[in-house]
N, C-alpha and C positions, 0 to 999 in steps of 0.2 A: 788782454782781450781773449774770445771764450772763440777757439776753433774745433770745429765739429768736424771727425772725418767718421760721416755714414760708411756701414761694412754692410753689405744686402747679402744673405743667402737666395739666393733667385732660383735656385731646386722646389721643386712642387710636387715632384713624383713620389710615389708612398707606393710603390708593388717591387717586392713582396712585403715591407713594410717600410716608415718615415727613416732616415736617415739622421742623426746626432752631423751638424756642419762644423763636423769638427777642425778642418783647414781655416775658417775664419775666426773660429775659437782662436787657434794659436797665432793668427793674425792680429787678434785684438789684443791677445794678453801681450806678444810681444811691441805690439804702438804702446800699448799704455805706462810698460814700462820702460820704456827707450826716446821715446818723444821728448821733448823740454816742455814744462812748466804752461799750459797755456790752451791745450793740446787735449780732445775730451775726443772716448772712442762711443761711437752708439752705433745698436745693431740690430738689423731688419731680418727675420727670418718666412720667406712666406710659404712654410707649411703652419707658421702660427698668425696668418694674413689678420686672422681674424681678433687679434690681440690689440691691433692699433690699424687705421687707415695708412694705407702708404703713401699718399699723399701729406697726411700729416707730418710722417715720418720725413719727408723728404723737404718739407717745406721750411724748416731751420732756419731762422733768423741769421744764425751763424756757424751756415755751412761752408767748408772751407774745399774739400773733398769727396767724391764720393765714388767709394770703392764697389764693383759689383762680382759676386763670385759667380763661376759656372761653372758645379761638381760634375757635370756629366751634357758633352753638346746631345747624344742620343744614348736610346736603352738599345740599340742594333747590331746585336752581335748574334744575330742567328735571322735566319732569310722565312723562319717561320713566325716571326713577331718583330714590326717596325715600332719604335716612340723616339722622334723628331722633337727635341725640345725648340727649334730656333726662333719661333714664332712667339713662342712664350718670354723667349728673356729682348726679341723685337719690341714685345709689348712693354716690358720694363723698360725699354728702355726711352720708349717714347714718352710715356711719363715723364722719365725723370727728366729730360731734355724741354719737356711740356712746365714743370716748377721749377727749373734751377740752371743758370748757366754754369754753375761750377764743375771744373774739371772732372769727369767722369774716367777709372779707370778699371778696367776688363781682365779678370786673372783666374785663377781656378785649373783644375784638369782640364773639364771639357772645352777650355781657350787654347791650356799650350798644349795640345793635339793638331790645331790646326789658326794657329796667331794669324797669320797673313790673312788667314779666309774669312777667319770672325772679323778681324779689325777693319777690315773691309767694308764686310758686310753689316753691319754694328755703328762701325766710325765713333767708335771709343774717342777721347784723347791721347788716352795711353793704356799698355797693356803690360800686362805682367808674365812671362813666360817662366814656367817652373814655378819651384820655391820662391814666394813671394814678400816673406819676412822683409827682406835688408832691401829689396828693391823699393817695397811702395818706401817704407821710411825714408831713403833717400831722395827720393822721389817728394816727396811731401816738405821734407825740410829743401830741395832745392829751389820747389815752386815757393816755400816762406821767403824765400830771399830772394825772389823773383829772378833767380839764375835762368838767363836763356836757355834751350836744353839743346837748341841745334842750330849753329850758323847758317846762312844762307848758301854757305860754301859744301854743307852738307855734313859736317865734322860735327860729335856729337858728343854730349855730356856721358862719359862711363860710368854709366846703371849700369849693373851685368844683370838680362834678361829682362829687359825695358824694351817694349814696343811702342814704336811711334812712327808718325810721318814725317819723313822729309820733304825739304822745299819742292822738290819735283814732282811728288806724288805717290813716289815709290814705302813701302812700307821697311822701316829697321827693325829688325830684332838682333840686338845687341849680346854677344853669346856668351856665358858662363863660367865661370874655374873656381870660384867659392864657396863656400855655402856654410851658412850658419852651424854648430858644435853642438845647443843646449837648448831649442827654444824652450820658452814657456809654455804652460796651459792651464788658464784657468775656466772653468766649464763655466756657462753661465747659468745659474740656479734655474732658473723661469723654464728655460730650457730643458734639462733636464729633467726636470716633472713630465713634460708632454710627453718627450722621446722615452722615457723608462713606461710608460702608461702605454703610447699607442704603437712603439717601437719593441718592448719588450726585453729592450737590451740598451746600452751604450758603446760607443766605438773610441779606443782609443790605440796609439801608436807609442812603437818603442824604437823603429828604425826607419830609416828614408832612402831612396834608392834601391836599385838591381844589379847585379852584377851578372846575371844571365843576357843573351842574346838571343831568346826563342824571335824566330823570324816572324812574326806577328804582333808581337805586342809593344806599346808605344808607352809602356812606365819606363824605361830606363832613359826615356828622348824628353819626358816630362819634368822626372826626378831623378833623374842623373844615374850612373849606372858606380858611382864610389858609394858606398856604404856606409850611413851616417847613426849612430848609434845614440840615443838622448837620453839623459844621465836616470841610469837604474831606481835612485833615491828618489826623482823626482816622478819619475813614473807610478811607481810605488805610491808614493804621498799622496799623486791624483788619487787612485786607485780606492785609499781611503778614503779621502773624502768625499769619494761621491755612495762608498759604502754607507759610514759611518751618520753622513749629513741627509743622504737623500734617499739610502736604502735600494743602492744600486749591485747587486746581486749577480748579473752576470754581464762580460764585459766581450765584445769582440776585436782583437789585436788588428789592426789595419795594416801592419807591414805587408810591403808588396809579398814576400814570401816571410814566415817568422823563423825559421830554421836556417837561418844564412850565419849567425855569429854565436861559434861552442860558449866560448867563457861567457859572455856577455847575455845570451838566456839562461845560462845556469844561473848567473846571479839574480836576474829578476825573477827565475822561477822559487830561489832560495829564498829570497828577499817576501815574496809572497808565501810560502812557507811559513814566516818568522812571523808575518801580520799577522791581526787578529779577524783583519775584513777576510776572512771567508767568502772568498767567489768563486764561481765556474767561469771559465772562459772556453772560447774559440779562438781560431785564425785559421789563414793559408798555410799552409804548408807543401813544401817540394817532398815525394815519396822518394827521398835520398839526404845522403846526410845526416843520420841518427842512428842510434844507436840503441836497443833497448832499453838501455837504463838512462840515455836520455830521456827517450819517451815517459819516461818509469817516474822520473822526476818533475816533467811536465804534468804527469799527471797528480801528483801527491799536490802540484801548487794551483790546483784546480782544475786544470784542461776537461774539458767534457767533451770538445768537438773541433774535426778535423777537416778541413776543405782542400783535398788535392789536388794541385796545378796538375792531373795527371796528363791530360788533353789527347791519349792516344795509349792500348795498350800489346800496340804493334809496334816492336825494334824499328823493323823501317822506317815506321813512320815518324816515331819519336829523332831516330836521329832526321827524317827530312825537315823537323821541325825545331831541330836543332836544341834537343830538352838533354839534360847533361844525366839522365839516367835513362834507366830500361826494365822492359817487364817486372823481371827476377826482382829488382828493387823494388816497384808497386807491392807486389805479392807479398813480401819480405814486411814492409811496413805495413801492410792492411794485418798481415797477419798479430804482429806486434799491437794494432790499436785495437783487434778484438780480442787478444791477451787482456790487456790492461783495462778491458771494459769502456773504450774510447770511441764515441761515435766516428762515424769517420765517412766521405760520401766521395765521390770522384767527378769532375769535371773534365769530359770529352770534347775534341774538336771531332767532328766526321766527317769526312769529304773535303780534306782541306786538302795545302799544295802535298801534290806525290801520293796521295790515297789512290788505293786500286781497290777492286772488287777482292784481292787476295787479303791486304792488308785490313780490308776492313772487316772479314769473312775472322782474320787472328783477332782483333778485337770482342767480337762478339762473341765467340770462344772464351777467351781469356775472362771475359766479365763473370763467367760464372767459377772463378776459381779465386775470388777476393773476399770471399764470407760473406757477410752480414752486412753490405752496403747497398748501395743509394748511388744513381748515375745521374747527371745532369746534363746532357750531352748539346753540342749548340754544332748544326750543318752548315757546312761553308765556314771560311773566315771572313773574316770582317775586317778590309786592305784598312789601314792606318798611313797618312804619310810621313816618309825618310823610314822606313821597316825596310827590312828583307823583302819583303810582302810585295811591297810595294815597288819594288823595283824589280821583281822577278813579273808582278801585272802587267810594268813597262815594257819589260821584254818581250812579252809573249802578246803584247798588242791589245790584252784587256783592257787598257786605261790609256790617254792618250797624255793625260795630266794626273800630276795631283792633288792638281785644284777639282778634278770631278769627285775627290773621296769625302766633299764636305755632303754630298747625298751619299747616302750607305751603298757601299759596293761589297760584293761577295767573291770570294775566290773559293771557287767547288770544280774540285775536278772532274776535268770530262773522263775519268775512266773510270765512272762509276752511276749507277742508277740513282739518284737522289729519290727519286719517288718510292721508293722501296727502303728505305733505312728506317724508318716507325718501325714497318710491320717489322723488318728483321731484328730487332733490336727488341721488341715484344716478346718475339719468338724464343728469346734466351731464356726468360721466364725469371728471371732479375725485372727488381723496381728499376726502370726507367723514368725520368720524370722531364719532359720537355717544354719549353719555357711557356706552351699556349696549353697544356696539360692537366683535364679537368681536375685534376688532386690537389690543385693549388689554394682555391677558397675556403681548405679545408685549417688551412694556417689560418685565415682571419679569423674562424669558429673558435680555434683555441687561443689565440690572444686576447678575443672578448670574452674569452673566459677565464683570463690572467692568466693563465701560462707565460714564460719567460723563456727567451733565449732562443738559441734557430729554430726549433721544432721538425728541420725536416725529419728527423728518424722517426717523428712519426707516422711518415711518409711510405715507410719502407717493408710496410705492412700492408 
């Protein structure tokens, strides 16, 4: 008998450009091959709505499942430009609840940031928190065998990172300790075409997890904070074949940071060396932990661009935000990636927890002693809950839950002017570029005009 488990990409946002839904990608290639005999994976992407009705799509004769991703709940990480997806994947969902009673489950980033609030508000059957590989499949083959998943007594089937309801009402998230060694990834063709066309680029990963604690950010609560490393060859292989088959030319690395593991980038960077696919790539990168002729290496295996976790480049403030380097390091590696001919651009927090008018006075100083870059600066933070963050908002009486951080909340310190940080930040006479920033549509111009790859540097002119 033929079971269909539906995989939705439910992202629709394209600024600054379409997104490659690459989490469901390795979603499906790992069902398809882990499933038993029986077991068919199909997959809905609606920034390509316009490929098939979604209604059609969801109307399957022999639908058994139906999985929904949420890459991102909001685009709000700065108090100068809001985007609220919840009403959109609302709508999805009523749909699908409107065709199909089969079990609906809810997983993605923008779910396990805030599981209890969506599943709530949503009323999923079930959700997926974190890495969702080994959860749904369990999950999928428990419901084949029509295994209870929760007595009435409240005792529960061990998914690790399964969400669901219990008898009483209360919402379970069942918590974590393993996690998959090697997933798979195969791109899906169809795919592929759009995203390298209206995307300009593709996104792929080579590790999972954070090992950092910056007091703001909710990837290590999502994706665990062990360092999961997915096999070099295989990465590699993708890497060809989306060269070799589809004429994919520049690729961007997704690790939450790509310079966390020496051996293990030397080898992919060796490894792409050795290929014949010729790419350029990007990633994040921490301005610590390198070394010139690491850098030197990265760039021989293609590197062209550099996105630095810098978020602040005031000592004080870097340690109040708890970043495991400091100025002299920014400086040190900016210097190193305009050696080596390597774009390289800096992502700022401004007026976050412990900013003063002192600290942010060292900032805008400092910005004009890193060459030839590109700032991206985002005011206030943006509280996450179980953060740092979020528990110093608790303290200080900002928040009184945090169940209020499911609508975007800001944490700007009161010992600084926020209405003055544009102008001061102009004033340094460095490219600043802020996320409502008329220089932005000037990216769409050059990718309808085929250009590839991030294109901010040519911003920075």
């Amino acid at each position: 008998m033929r079971k269909v488990i539906a995989l939705i990409s439910a992202n629709n946002y394209k600024i600054p450009y379409p997104v490659y839904p690459l989490g469901i990608s390795y979603m499906a290639s790992y069902l398809s091959s882990t499933l038993p005999d029986g077991f068919e994976v199909k997959l809905y992407d609606f920034n390509m709505e316009d490929k098939m009705p979604f209604t059609d799509f969801i109307c399957d004769k022999d639908l058994f499942l139906v999985g929904l991703s949420m890459r991102n709940f909001d685009d709000s990480t700065n108090v100068y430009k809001e985007n609220i997806f919840i009403t959109n994947y609302k709508e999805i969902m009523s749909v699908i609840r409107a065709h199909t009673d089969r079990p609906v489950v809810i997983g993605g980033t923008g779910f396990s940031v805030f599981p209890e609030l969506i599943f709530n508000d949503l009323n999923p059957d079930y959700g997926v928190k974190g890495e969702g590989e080994e959860t749904l499949r369990k999950l999928i083959l428990a419901l084949d065998k029509q295994t209870v998943l929760h007595q009435t007594d409240g005792s529960a089937l061990e998914i690790e990172g399964l969400v669901y309801r219990l008898p009483d009402g209360s919402v379970q998230i069942n918590d974590r300790t393993n996690y998959i060694s090697a997933p798979e990834l195969h791109v899906e063709s169809s795919w592929v075409d759009y995203y390298w066309k209206e995307g300009g680029m593709l996104n792929i990963q080579t590790k999972r997890g954070c090992p950092y604690h910056c007091i703001f950010c909710s990837y290590p609560l999502v994706d665990g904070c062990q360092v999961r490393t997915l096999d070099a060859a295989m990465v590699v292989k993708n890497i060809e074949e989306l060269y070799f088959e589809k004429g994919v030319a520049y690729l961007f690395f997704t690790d939450s940071i790509f310079n966390i593991h020496y051996d293990y980038n030397e080898e992919i960077a060796r490894r792409l060396i050795e290929s014949k696919a010729k790419i350029r790539w990007g990633a994040y990168f921490s301005p610590s932990n390198m070394t010139f002729d690491d850098l030197k290496l990265y760039r021989q295996s293609g590197l062209t661009h550099i996105e630095f976790g810098t978020d602040s480049l005031s000592d004080r403030q870097l340690e109040n935000y708890r970043k495991h380097f400091r100025f002299s390091d920014v400086k040190q590696q900016s210097e190193h990636c305009g050696n080596l001919g390597i774009f390289y651009a800096h992502y700022l927090i401004l007026g976050g927890y412990g900013e003063t008018e002192e600290t942010l006075n060292e900032t805008f100083t400092h910005s004009c002693e890193l060459g030839f870059t590109l700032y991206f600066p985002y005011v206030g933070m943006r509280i996450y809950p179980d953060t740092e963050l979020c528990n110093i908002a608790l303290r200080e009486g900002l928040i009184l839950s945090s169940n209020e951080l499911i609508h975007p909340f800001y944490y700007i310190s009161k010992d600084i002017d926020k209405e003055t940080i544009r102008a001061r930040a102009e004033a340094t006479g460095q490219r600043w570029v802020f996320p409502d920033s008329h220089q932005m549509p000037m990216m769409d111009v050059l990718r309808k005009r085929g250009r590839k790859g991030l294109l901010w540097e040519y911003l920075r002119y």
